[in-house]
C-alpha positions as CSV (number, residue, x, y, z in Angstrom):
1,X,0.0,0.0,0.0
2,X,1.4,3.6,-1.1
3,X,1.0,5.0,2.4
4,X,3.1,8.2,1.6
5,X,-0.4,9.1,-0.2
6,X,-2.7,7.6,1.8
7,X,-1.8,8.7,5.2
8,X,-1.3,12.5,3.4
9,X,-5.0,12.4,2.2
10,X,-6.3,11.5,6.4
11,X,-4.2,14.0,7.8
12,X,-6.0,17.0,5.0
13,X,-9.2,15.3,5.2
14,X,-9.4,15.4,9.1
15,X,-7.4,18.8,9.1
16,X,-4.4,17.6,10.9
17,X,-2.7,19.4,8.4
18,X,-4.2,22.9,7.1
19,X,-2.6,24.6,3.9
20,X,-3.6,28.1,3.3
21,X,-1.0,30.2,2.0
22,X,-3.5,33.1,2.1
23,X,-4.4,33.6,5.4
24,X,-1.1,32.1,7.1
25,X,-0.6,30.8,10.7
26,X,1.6,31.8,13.2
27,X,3.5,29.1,15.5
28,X,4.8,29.3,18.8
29,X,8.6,30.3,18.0
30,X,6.3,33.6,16.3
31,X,7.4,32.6,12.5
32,X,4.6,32.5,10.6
33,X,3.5,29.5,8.1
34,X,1.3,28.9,5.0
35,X,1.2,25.4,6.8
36,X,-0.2,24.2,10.1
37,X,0.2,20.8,11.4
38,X,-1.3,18.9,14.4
39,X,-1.0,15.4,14.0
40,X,-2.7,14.7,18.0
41,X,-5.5,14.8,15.6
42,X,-5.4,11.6,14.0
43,X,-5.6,10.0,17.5
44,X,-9.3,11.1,17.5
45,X,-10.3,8.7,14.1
46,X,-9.9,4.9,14.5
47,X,-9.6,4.4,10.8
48,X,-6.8,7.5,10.6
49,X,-4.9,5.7,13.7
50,X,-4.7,2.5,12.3
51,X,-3.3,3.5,9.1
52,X,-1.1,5.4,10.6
53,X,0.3,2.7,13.2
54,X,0.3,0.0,10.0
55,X,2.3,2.8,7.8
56,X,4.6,3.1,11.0
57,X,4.9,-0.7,11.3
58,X,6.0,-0.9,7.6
59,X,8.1,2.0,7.8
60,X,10.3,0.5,10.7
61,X,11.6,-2.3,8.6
62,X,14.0,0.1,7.1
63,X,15.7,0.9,10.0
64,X,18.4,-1.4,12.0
65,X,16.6,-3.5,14.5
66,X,15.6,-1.3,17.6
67,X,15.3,-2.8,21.4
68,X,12.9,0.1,22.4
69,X,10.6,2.6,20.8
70,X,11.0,6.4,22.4
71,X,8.7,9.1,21.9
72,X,9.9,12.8,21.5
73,X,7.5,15.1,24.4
74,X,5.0,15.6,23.5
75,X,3.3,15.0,20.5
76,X,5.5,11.9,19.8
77,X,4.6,10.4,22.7
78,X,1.5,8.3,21.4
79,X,2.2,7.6,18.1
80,X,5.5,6.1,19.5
81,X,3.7,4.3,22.3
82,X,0.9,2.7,19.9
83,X,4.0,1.7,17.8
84,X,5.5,0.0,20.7
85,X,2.8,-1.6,22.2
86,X,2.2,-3.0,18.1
87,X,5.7,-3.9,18.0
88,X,6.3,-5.6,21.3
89,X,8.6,-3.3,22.3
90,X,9.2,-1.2,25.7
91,X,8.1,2.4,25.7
92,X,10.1,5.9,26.9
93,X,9.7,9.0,26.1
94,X,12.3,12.4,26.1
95,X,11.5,15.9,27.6
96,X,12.7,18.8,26.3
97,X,14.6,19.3,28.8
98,X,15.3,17.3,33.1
99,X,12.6,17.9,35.3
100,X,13.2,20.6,38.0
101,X,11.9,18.3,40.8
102,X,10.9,14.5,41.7
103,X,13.7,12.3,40.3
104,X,14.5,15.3,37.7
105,X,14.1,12.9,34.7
106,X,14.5,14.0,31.4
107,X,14.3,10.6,29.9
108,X,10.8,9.0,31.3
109,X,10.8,5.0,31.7
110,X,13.2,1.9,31.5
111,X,16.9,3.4,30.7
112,X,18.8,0.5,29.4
113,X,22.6,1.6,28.7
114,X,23.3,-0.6,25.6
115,X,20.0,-1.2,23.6
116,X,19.4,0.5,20.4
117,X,16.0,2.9,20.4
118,X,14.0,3.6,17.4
119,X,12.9,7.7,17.8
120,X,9.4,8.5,17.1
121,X,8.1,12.6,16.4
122,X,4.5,13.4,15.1
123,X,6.9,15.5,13.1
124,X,9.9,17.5,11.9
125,X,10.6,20.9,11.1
126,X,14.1,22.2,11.8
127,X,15.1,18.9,13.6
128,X,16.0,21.0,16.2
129,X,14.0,19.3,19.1
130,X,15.0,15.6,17.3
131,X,18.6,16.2,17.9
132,X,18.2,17.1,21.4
133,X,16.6,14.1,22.3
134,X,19.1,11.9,20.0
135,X,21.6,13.2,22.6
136,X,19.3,12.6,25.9
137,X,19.5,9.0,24.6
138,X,23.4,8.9,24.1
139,X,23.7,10.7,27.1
140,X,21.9,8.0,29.1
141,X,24.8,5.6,26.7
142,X,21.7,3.9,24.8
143,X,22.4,3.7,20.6
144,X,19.8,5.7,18.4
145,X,19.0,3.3,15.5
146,X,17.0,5.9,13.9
147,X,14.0,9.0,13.6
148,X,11.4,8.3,12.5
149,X,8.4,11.3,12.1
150,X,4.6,11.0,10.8
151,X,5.3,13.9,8.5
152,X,7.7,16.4,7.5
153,X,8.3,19.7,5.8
154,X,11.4,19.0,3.9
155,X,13.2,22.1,5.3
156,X,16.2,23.4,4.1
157,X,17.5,23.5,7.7
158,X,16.3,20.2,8.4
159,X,17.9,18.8,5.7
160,X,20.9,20.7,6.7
161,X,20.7,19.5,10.8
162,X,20.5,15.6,9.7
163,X,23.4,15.9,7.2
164,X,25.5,14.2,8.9
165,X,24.4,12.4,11.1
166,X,24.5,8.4,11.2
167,X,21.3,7.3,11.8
168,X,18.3,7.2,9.3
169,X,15.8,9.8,9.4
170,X,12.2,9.3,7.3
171,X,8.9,9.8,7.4
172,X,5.8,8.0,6.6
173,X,4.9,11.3,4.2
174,X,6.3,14.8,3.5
175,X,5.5,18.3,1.9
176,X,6.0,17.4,-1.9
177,X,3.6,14.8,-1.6
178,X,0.9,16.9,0.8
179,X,0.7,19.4,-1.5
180,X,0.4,17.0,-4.6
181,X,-2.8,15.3,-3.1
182,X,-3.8,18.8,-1.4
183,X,-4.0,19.9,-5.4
184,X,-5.8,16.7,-6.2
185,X,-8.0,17.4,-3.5
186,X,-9.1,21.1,-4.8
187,X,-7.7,22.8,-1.4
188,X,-4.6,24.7,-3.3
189,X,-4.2,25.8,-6.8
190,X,-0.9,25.2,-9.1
191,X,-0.2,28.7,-8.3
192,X,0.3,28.6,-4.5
193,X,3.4,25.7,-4.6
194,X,5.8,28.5,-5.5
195,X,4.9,30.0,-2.8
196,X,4.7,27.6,-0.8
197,X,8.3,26.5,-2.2
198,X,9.4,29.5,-1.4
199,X,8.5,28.9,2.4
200,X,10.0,25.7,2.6
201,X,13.1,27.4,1.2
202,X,13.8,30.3,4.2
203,X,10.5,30.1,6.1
204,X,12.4,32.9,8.3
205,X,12.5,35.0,5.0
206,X,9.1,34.4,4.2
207,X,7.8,35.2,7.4
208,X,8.9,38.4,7.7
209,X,7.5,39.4,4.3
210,X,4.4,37.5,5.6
211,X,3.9,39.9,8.2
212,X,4.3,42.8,6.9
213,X,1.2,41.7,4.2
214,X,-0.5,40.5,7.1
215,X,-0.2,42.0,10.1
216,X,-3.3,39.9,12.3
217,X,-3.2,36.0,11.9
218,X,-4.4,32.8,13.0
């Protein structure tokens, strides 16, 4: 099953992912994006979940054989645990950042110095927050096998932070293909994917011509 397609037609049709370069969004960091993604969504359809965990189950047998399954805080954290629990695997998860109080944990669940741990994120942007928790794991002297995200946005600077690394990073769907179905699907014309391009290219760039067109966003 092509599940680069598939699983990029749920996450439009339930509006996990919202393309308007129009009337663009504005994320937490303040940047704002012709693209909004919230894939906690497609834990609220049955039929969207279990695609999703049997494109995630597929997707695993190209990476080297993992002992546990992590999830990246927060939004990782199910998606990695459903994959686990398919999987047979142990489950833990990685802050952002320690704890300021209990046991001051940064890495929740079994740490076992040694195994190899498959990373799970609903999704990458920069890779920013994926590296840090690649280096929670090494810090805690466990062997990253590999990253693997529900979708991403084929950022230059993504591209750019995973360069050289040496583990696998992929993703059950990206951008190129979004916007192909999100064309097929009547929500975008031919017209917006240079713009849209020109986001993915220097989304910092864009943004700050963004605002000054539009001033109040979502």
């Amino acid at each position: 099953m092509n599940f680069n397609q598939l699983i990029a037609r749920h996450l439009l049709q339930i509006k996990a992912i919202i393309v308007n370069p129009n009337e663009p969004f504005t994320w937490a960091s303040g940047l704002q994006s012709p693209i909004y993604c919230d894939n906690r969504r497609t834990l609220s359809y049955p039929h969207v979940r279990n695609d999703l965990v049997e494109a995630m189950v597929e997707k695993t047998g190209e990476f080297p054989k993992a002992d546990i399954i992590a999830g990246v805080a927060t939004a990782g954290i199910p998606h990695g645990a459903l994959l686990a629990h398919h999987l047979g695997l142990p489950f833990i998860y990685v802050r952002s950042k320690a704890k300021e109080h209990g046991r001051r944990n940064q890495i929740e669940g079994e740490i076992a110095p040694g195994k190899r741990v498959l990373l799970v994120e609903d999704l990458i942007s920069t890779g920013k927050s994926s590296k840090a928790a690649v280096k929670a794991i090494e810090a805690a002297e466990m062997q990253v096998t590999g990253l693997l995200a529900i979708f991403t946005y084929q950022l230059a600077a993504s591209n750019i932070a995973f360069r050289e690394e040496n583990y696998p990073v992929k993703a059950i769907t990206n951008l190129e293909t979004l916007l192909e179905v999100a064309e097929q699907e009547g929500l975008i014309d031919r017209a917006d994917f240079s713009t849209l391009d020109e986001w993915r290219l220097d989304p910092l760039k864009w943004s700050e011509k963004s605002k000054k067109l539009n001033p109040i966003s979502n």
